[in-house]
VEXDREN-2710 file (C-alpha; in Angstrom, 1 decimal):
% VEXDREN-2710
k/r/px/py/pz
1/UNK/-5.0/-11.7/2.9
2/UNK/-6.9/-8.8/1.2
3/UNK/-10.7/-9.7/1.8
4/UNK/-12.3/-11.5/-1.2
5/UNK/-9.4/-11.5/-3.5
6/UNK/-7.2/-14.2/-5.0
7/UNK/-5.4/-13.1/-8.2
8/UNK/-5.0/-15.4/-10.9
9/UNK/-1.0/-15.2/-11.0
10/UNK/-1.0/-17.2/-14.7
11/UNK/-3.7/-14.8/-16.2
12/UNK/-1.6/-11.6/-14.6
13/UNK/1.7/-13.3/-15.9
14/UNK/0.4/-13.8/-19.0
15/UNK/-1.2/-9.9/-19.4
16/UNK/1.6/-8.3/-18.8
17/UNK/4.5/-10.0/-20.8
18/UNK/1.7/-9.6/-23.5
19/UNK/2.2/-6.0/-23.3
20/UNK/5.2/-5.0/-22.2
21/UNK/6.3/-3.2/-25.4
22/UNK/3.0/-0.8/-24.9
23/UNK/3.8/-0.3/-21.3
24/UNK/6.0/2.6/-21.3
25/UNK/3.8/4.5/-23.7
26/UNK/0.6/4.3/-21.3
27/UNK/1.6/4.2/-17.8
28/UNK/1.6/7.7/-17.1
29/UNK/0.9/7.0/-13.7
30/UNK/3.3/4.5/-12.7
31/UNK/5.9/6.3/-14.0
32/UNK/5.0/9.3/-11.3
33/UNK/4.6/6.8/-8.9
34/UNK/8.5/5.4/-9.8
35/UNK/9.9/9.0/-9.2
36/UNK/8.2/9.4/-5.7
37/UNK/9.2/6.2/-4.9
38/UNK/13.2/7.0/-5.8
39/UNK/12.7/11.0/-4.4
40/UNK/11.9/9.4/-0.9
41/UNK/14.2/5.9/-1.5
42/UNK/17.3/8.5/-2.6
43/UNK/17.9/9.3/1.2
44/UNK/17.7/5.6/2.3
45/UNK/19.2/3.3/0.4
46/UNK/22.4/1.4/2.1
47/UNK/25.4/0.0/0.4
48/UNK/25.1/-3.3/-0.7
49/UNK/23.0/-5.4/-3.5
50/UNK/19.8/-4.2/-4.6
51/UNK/16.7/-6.0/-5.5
52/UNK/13.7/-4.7/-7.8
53/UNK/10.8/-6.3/-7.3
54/UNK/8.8/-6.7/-10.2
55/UNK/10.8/-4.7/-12.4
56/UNK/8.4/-3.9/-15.3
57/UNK/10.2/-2.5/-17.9
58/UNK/13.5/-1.1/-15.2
59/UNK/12.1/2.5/-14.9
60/UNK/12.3/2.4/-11.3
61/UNK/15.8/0.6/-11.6
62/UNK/16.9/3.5/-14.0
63/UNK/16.4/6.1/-11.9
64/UNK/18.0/4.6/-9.4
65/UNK/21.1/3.8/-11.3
66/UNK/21.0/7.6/-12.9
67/UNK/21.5/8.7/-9.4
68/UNK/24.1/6.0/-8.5
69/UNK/25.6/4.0/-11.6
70/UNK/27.6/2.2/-9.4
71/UNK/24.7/0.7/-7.4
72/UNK/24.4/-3.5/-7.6
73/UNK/21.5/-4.1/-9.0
74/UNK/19.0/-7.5/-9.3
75/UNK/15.6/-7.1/-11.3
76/UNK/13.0/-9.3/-11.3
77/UNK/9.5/-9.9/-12.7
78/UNK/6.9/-12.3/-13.2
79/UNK/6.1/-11.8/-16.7
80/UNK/9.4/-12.5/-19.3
81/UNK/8.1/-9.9/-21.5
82/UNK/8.9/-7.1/-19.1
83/UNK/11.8/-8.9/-17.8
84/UNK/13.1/-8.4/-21.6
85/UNK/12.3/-4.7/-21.7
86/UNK/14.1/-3.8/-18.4
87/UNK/17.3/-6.1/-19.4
88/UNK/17.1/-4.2/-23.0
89/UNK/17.0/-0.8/-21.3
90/UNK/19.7/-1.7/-19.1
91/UNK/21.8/-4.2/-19.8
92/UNK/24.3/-3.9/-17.0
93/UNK/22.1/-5.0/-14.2
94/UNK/21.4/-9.1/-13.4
95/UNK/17.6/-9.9/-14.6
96/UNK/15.6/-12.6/-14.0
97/UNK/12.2/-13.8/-13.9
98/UNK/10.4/-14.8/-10.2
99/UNK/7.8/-14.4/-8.6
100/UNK/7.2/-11.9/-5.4
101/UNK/5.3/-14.6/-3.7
102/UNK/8.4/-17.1/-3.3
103/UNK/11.5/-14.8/-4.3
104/UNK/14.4/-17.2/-6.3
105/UNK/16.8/-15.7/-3.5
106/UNK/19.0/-16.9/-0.9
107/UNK/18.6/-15.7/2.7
108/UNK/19.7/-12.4/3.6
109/UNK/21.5/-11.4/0.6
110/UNK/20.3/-8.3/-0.6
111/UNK/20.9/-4.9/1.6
112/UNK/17.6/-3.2/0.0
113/UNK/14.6/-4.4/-1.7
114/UNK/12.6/-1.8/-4.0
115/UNK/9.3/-2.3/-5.6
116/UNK/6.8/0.0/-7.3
117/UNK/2.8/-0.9/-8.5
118/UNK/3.4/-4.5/-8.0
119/UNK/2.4/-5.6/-4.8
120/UNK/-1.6/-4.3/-5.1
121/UNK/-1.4/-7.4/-7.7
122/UNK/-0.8/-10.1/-4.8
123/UNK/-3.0/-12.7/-3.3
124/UNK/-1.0/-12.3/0.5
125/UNK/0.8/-9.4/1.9
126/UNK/2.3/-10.8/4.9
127/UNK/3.3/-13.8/2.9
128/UNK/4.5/-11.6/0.4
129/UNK/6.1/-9.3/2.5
130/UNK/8.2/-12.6/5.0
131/UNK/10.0/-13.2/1.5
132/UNK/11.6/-10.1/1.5
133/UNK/12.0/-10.3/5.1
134/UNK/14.0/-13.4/4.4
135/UNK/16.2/-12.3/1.5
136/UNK/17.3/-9.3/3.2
137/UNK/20.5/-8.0/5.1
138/UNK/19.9/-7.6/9.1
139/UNK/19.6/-3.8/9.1
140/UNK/18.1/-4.1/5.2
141/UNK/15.3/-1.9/4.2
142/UNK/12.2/-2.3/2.4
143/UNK/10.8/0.6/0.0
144/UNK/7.4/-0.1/-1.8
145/UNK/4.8/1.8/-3.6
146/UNK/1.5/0.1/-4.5
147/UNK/-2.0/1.2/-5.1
148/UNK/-4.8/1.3/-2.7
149/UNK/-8.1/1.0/-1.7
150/UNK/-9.1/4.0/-3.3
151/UNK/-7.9/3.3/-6.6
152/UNK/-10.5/3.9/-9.5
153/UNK/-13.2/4.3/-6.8
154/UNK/-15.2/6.4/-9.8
155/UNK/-14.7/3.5/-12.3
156/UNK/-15.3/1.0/-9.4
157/UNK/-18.8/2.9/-8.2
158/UNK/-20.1/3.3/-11.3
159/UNK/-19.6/-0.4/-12.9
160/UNK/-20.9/-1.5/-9.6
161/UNK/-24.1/0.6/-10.3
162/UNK/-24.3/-0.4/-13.9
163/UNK/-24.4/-4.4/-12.8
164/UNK/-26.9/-3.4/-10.2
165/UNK/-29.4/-1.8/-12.4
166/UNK/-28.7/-4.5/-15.0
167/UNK/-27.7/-7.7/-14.1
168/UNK/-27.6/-8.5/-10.7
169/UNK/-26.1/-11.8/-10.9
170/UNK/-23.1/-10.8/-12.8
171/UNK/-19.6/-10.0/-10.4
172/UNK/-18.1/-7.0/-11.4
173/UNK/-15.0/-6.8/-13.7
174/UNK/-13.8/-4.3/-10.9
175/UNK/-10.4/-5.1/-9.2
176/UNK/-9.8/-4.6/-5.6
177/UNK/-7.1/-2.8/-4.3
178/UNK/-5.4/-3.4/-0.4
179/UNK/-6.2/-0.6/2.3
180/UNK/-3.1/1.4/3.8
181/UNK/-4.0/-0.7/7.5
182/UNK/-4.0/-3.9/5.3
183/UNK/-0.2/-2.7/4.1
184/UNK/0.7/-1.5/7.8
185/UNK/-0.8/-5.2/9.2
186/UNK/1.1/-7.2/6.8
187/UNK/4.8/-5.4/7.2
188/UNK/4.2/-6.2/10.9
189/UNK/2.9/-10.0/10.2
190/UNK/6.4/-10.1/8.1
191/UNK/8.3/-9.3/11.4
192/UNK/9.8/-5.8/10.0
193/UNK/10.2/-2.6/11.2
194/UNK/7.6/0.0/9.9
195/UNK/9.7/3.4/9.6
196/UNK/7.4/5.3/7.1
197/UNK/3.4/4.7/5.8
198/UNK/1.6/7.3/3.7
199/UNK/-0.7/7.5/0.9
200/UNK/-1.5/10.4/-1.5
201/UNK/-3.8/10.6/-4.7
202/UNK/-2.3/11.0/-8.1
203/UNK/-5.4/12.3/-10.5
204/UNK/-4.8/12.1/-14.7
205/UNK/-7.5/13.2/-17.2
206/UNK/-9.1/11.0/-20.3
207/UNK/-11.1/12.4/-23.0
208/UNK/-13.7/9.7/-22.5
209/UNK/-14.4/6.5/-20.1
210/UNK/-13.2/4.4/-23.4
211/UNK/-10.0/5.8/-22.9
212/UNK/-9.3/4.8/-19.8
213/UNK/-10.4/1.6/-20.3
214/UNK/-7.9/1.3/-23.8
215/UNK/-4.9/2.7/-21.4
216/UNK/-5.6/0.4/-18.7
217/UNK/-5.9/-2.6/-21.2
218/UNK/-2.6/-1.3/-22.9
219/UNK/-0.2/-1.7/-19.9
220/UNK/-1.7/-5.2/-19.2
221/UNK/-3.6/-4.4/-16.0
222/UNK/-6.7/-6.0/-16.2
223/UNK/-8.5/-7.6/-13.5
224/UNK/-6.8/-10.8/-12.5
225/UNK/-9.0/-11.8/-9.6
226/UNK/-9.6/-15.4/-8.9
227/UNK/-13.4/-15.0/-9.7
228/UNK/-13.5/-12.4/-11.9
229/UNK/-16.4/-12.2/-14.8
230/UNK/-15.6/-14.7/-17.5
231/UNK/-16.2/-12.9/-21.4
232/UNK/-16.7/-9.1/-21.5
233/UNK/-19.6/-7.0/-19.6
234/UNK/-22.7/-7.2/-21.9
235/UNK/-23.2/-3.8/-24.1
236/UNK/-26.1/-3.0/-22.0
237/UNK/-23.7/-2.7/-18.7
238/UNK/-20.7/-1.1/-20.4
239/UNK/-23.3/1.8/-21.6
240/UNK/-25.0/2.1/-18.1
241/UNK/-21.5/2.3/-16.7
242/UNK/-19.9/4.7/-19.1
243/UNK/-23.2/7.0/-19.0
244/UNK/-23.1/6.8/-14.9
245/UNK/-19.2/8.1/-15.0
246/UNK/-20.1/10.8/-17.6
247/UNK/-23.0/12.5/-14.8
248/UNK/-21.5/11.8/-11.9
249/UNK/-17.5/12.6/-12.7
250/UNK/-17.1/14.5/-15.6
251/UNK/-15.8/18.4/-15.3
252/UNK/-13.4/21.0/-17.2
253/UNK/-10.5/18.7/-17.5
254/UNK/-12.3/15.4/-18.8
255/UNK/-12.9/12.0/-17.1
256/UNK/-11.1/11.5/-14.4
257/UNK/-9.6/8.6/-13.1
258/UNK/-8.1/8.6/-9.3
259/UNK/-5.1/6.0/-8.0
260/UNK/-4.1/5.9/-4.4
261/UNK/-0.5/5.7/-4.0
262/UNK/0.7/4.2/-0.6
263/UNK/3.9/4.0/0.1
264/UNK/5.9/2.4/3.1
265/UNK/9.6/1.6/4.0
266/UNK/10.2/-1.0/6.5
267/UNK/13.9/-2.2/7.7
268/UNK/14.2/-5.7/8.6
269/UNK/15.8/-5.4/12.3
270/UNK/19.0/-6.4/13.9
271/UNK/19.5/-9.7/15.7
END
């Protein structure tokens, strides 16, 4: 379990399907994050039936299928919206909606299991992590990308400052992210074989704080904690917070906003 979080699966279900036709147009991010995910997958991958876990909008499952059209492919995801966009892009795959807690799978089906910036969104690694244990092959691997700990640490710091200074009995509409030993401890816990674990930043530039905060609203990932703040942050706390990242973070290129990319492949071994 990543300390003091439990997300809110309904709310997160609910955010993204809402905005799953915006998604492609702001997730600049993620979409660097799918092609380092496939560059280091493309050497990997075994034959057999594929599984995408939470599939977004299938640009992960795109790539992978513009490298090898003849792969089998399954995509999942949570929210129906995004299930809709990836089966729209690519309508030769099998789609289906499921959640990465308890995966809609029989045992040992699938010879790999992808996923990319999904898994930073759920309540239990290990748990998490034992499903896909169970659905795959002997021999099957595991190839994730999530974000990390150090994830928005400047948006993070300062809207923890700004509810200190202002209203100390406010939580923070901050998200938490899982550490890279978190990731390591729960592949373990799942009973597969760790072959690969690194993280790396990925840095983009907004004119202003506003504008992060518009592009992270637009692809739907808001903070779906458990016991996040009901309402939005009072005027007061959203100007301490935006002045705080202006003087501390600003420089040539704008604001900017840091993700921590950790990636891991695991294979599930042998009897």
């Amino acid at each position: 379990m990543i300390p003091g979080k439990a997300i809110d699966s309904e709310h997160m279900r609910a955010n993204f399907s809402s905005h799953a036709g915006d998604y492609d147009s702001y997730a600049q991010v993620q979409k660097r994050v799918v092609t380092r995910l496939h560059g280091r997958l493309s050497t990997l991958t075994k034959p057999g039936l594929m599984l995408d876990v939470g599939t977004g909008t299938g640009a992960l499952a795109a790539e992978i299928l513009g490298s090898d059209a003849a792969q089998q492919l399954v995509v999942m995801d949570i929210a129906h919206g995004m299930t809709r966009q990836a089966l729209k892009r690519l309508p030769a795959v099998t789609a289906c909606d499921g959640d990465a807690r308890h995966l809609p799978f029989a045992d040992g089906v699938f010879a790999t299991a992808v996923s990319s910036s999904v898994y930073q969104w759920v309540t239990c690694l290990p748990s998490a992590f034992t499903e896909i244990a169970r659905v795959l092959k002997p021999g099957g691997l595991f190839a994730v990308a999530m974000f990390g700990e150090k994830t928005l640490y400047e948006l993070r710091s300062c809207h923890h400052q700004a509810i200190a200074e202002n209203s100390k009995a406010r939580l923070s509409h901050a998200q938490s992210f899982p550490t890279i030993n978190e990731v390591a401890a729960a592949i373990d816990l799942a009973g597969l074989s760790c072959r690969d674990l690194f993280s790396n930043m990925e840095v983009e530039y907004h004119a202003d704080v506003p504008d992060l905060l518009r592009q992270i609203k637009h692809i739907g990932a808001g903070n779906a904690s458990v016991d996040r703040p009901r309402g939005l942050a009072s005027r007061r706390v959203m100007q301490s917070m935006i002045s705080a990242y202006e003087e501390q973070y600003r420089c040539d290129a704008g604001i900017p906003a840091s993700y921590e990319v950790v990636i891991a492949v695991a294979e599930k071994p042998e009897p």
